[in-house]
C-alpha positions as CSV (number, residue, x, y, z in Angstrom):
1,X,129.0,138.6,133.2
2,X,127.4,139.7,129.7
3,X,129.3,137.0,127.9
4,X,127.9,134.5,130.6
5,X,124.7,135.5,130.1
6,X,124.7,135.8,126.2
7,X,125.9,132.1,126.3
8,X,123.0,130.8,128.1
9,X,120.8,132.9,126.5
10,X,121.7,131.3,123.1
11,X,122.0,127.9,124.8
12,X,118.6,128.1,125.6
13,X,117.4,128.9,122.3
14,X,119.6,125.7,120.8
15,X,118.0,123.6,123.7
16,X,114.1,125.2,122.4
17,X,114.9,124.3,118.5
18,X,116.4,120.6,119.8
19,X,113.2,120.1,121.9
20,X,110.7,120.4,118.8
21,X,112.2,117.5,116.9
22,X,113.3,115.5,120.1
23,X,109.2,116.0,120.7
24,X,108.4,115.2,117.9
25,X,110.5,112.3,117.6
26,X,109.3,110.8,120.9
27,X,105.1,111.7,119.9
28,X,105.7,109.9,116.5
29,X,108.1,106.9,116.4
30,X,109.0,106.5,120.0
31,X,106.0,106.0,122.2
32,X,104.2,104.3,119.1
33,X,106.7,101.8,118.7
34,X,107.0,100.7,122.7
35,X,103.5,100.6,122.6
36,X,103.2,98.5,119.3
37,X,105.9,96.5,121.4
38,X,103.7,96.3,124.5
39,X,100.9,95.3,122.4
40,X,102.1,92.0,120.8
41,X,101.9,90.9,123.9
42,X,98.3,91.0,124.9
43,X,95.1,90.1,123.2
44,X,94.0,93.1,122.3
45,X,91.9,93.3,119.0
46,X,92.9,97.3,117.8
47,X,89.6,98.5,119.2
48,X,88.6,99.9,122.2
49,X,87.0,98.5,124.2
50,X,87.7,94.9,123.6
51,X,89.2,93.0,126.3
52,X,92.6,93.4,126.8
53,X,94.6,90.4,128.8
54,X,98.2,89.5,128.7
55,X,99.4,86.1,127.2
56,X,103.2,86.6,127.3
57,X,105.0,85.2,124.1
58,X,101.6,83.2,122.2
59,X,101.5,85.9,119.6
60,X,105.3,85.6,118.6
61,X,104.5,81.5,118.8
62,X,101.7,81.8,116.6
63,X,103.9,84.3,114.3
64,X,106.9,81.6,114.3
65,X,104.4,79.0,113.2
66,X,102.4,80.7,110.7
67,X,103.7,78.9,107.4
68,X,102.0,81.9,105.8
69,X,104.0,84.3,107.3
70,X,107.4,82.4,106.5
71,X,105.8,82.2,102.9
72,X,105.4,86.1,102.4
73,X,108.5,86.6,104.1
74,X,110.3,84.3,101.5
75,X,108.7,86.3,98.5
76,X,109.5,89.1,100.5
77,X,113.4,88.4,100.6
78,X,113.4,87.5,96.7
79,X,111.7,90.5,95.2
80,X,114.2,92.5,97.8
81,X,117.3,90.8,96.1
82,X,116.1,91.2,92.9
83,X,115.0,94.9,93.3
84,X,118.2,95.7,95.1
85,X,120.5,94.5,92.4
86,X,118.5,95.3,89.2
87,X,117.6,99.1,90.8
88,X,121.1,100.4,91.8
89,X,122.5,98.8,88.6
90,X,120.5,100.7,86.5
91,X,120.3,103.6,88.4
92,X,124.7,103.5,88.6
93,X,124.1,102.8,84.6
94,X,121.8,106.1,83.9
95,X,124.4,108.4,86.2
96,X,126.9,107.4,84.1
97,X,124.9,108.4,81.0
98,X,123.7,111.4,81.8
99,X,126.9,113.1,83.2
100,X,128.7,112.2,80.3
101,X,128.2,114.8,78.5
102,X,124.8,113.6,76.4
103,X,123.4,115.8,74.4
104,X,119.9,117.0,76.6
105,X,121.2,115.3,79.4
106,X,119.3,117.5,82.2
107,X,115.7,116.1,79.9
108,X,117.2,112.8,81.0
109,X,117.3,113.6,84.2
110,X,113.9,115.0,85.0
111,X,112.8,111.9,82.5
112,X,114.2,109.2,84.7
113,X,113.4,111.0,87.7
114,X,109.4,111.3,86.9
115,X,108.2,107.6,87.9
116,X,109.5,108.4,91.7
117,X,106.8,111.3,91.8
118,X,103.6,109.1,91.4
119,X,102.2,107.8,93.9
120,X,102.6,104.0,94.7
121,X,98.3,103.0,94.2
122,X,98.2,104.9,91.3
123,X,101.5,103.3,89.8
124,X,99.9,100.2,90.2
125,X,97.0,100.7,88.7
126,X,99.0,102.3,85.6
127,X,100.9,98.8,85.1
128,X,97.9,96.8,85.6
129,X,96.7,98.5,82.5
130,X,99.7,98.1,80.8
131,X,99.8,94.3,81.7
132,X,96.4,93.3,81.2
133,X,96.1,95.5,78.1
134,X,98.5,96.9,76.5
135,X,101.1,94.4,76.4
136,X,98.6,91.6,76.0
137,X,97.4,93.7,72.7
138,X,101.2,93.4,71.7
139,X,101.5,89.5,72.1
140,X,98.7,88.9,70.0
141,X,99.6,91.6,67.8
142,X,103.4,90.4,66.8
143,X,102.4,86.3,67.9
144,X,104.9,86.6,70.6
145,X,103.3,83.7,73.3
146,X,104.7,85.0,76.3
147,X,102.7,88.2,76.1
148,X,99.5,86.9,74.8
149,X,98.1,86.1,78.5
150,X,97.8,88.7,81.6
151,X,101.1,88.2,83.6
152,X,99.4,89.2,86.3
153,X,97.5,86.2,86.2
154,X,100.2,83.9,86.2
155,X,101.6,82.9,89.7
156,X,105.2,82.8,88.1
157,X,105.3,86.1,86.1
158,X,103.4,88.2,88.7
159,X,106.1,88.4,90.6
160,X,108.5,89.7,88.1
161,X,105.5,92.3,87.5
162,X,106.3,93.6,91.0
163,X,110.0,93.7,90.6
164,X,109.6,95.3,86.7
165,X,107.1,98.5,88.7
166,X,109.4,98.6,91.6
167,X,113.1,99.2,89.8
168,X,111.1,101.5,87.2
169,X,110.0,103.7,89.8
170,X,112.7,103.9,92.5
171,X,116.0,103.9,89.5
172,X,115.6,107.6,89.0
173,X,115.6,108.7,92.1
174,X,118.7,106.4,93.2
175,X,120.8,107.6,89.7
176,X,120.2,111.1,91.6
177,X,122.2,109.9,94.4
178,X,124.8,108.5,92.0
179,X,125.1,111.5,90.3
180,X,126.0,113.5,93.6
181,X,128.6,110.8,93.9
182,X,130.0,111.1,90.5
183,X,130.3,115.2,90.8
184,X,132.2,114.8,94.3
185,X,135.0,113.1,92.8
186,X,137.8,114.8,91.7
187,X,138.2,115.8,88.0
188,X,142.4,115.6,88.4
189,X,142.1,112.1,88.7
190,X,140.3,111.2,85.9
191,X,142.4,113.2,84.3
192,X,145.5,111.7,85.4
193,X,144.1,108.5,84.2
194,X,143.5,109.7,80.8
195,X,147.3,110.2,80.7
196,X,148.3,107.1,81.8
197,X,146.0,105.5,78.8
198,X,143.2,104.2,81.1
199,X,139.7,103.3,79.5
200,X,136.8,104.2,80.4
201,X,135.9,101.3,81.8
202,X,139.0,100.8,84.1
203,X,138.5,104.5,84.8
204,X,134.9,103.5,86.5
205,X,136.2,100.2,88.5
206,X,139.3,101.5,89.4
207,X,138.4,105.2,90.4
208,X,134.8,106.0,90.2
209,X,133.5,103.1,91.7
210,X,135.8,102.8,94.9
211,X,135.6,106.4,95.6
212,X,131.2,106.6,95.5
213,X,131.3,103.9,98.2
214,X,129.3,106.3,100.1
215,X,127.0,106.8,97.6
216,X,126.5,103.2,97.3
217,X,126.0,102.6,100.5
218,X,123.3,105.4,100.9
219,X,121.6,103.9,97.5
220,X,121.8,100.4,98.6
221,X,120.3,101.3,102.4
222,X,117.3,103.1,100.9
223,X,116.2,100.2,98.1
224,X,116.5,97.5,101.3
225,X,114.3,99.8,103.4
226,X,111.7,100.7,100.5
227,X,111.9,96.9,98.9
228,X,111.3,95.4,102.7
229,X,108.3,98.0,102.8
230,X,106.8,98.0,99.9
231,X,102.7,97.6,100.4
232,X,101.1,100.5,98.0
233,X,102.3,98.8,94.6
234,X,101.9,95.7,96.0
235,X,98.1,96.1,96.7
236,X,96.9,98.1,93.9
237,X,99.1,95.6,91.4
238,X,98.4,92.4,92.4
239,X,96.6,92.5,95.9
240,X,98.9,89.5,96.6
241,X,97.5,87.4,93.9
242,X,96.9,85.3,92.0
243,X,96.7,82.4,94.5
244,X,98.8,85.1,97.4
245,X,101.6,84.1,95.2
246,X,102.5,87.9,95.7
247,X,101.8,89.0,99.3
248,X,104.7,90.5,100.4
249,X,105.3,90.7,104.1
250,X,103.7,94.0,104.6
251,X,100.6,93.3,103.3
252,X,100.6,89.6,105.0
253,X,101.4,91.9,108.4
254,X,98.6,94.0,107.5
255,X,95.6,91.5,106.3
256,X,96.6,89.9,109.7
257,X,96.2,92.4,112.2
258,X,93.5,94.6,110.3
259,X,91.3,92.3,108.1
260,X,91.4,89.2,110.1
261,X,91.6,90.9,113.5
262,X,94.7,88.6,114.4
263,X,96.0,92.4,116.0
264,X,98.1,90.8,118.4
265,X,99.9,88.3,116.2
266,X,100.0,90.9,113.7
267,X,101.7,93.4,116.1
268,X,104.5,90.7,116.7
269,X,105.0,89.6,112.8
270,X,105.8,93.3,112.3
271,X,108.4,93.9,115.2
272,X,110.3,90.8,114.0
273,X,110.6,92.4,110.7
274,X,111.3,95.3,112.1
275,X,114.3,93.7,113.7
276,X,115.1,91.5,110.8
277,X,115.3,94.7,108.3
278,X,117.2,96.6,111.4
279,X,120.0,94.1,111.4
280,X,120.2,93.7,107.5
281,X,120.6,97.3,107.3
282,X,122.8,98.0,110.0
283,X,125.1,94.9,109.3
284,X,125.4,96.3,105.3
285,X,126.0,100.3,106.3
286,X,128.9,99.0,109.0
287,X,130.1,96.7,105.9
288,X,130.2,99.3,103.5
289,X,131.8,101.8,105.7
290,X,135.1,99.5,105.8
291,X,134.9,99.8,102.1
292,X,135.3,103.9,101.9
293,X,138.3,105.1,100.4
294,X,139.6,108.6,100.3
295,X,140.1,110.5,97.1
């Protein structure tokens, strides 16, 4: 009978911890997201009081036929490509380095790692300086042409811009993730290959990289999510200019619903790429998961 009631007594204590996050859960992604949900399929502005009347599927019409939408979701899928491959290459490239034994190697570290801590609007503004500026002041400085006008003020270059901000901030916090990877493997096997005359390069495609599969997959997950997101840099960088040669979709989602009062339409643009980054990202964990080996 005590052993009965111990057990229930500590199952309701797990059930009181599991109800704060399930709560929480629920209040903060949950209801918010059936009613976003509801909402794209009404008229309603996003204040109260305005009248509220159900049109059934016009706002994911209007959202299907909005060449500008298509547009920032285009620019959208480029800069993620881009971002994805440049980011976890250099962030795979900086484990390497600093866990091979370089001399100041944790400095490194907490070096690479430092553009991650600012903040995305003030990041932005930091690069718009050094575009409009300082490397402006270079170009005309060494007669280098390409640098001697404002990227940003280039349709063609300001998107590279973007790209250049986003894989220097999110790299160091990505070769962290790679470095976990590199320190679960085991050291007997690198060692065995040392025997058998392997170089350090067949040591990393042969060993290391099959055997951080889950660090790849964990690294390539967060740049999709944080690429397909991005909004902060994107607004304090270029503010989709010049010519909204640079609107990515989440600022296109948010001028929408919030600056031209298109809530509705807005509402639907942002559940379809919601489900569009959903399946992307489910469709590479599953893939990458196949590819797991086991040391």
């Amino acid at each position: 009978m005590y052993n009965e009631k111990t057990l229930i007594d500590k199952l309701k204590v797990v059930g009181t911890f599991a109800a704060i996050p399930l709560f929480a859960f629920t209040v903060v992604m949950l209801i918010p997201l059936v009613l976003g949900v509801a909402m794209t399929f009404t008229t309603w502005t996003g204040f109260s009081g305005s009248l509220l009347e159900f049109r059934g599927f016009e706002n994911y019409k209007i959202a299907f036929t909005d060449p500008g939408f298509w547009d920032s979701m285009g620019t959208t899928f480029k800069y993620v490509v881009f971002t994805l491959v440049f980011t976890n290459v250099i962030a795979f490239g900086l484990a390497l380095l600093v866990t091979s034994g370089l001399r100041g190697q944790n400095f490194f570290r907490m070096g690479f790692f430092t553009p991650n801590l600012i903040g995305g609007i003030i990041l932005g503004f930091i690069w718009q300086f050094i575009f409009t500026r300082v490397i402006v002041y270079f170009g005309e400085a060494t007669g280098m042409t390409i640098f001697q006008a404002s990227w940003l003020a280039d349709p063609d270059k300001a998107f590279w811009t973007l790209v250049i901000v986003g894989v220097w901030q999110s790299s160091g916090y990505m070769m962290l993730i790679y470095i976990a990877g590199l320190a679960g493997i085991n050291k007997s096997l690198l060692e065995a290959a040392d025997l058998d005359g392997a170089n350090a390069w067949q040591k990393m495609l042969k060993i290391q990289v099959p055997l951080m599969i889950p660090a790849f997959t964990i690294s390539l997950f967060l740049t999709l999510q944080r690429s397909f997101l991005v909004y902060d840099v994107n607004l304090s960088l270029t503010n989709g200019g010049p010519f909204r040669s640079t609107e990515l979709i989440a600022m296109h989602i948010y001028n929408d619903a919030f600056l031209y009062q298109n809530y509705g339409s807005g509402q639907a643009k942002a559940f379809i790429l919601f489900l569009i980054v959903a399946i992307i990202a489910i469709s590479q964990v599953r893939i990458m998961k196949k590819m797991e080996v086991e040391s």
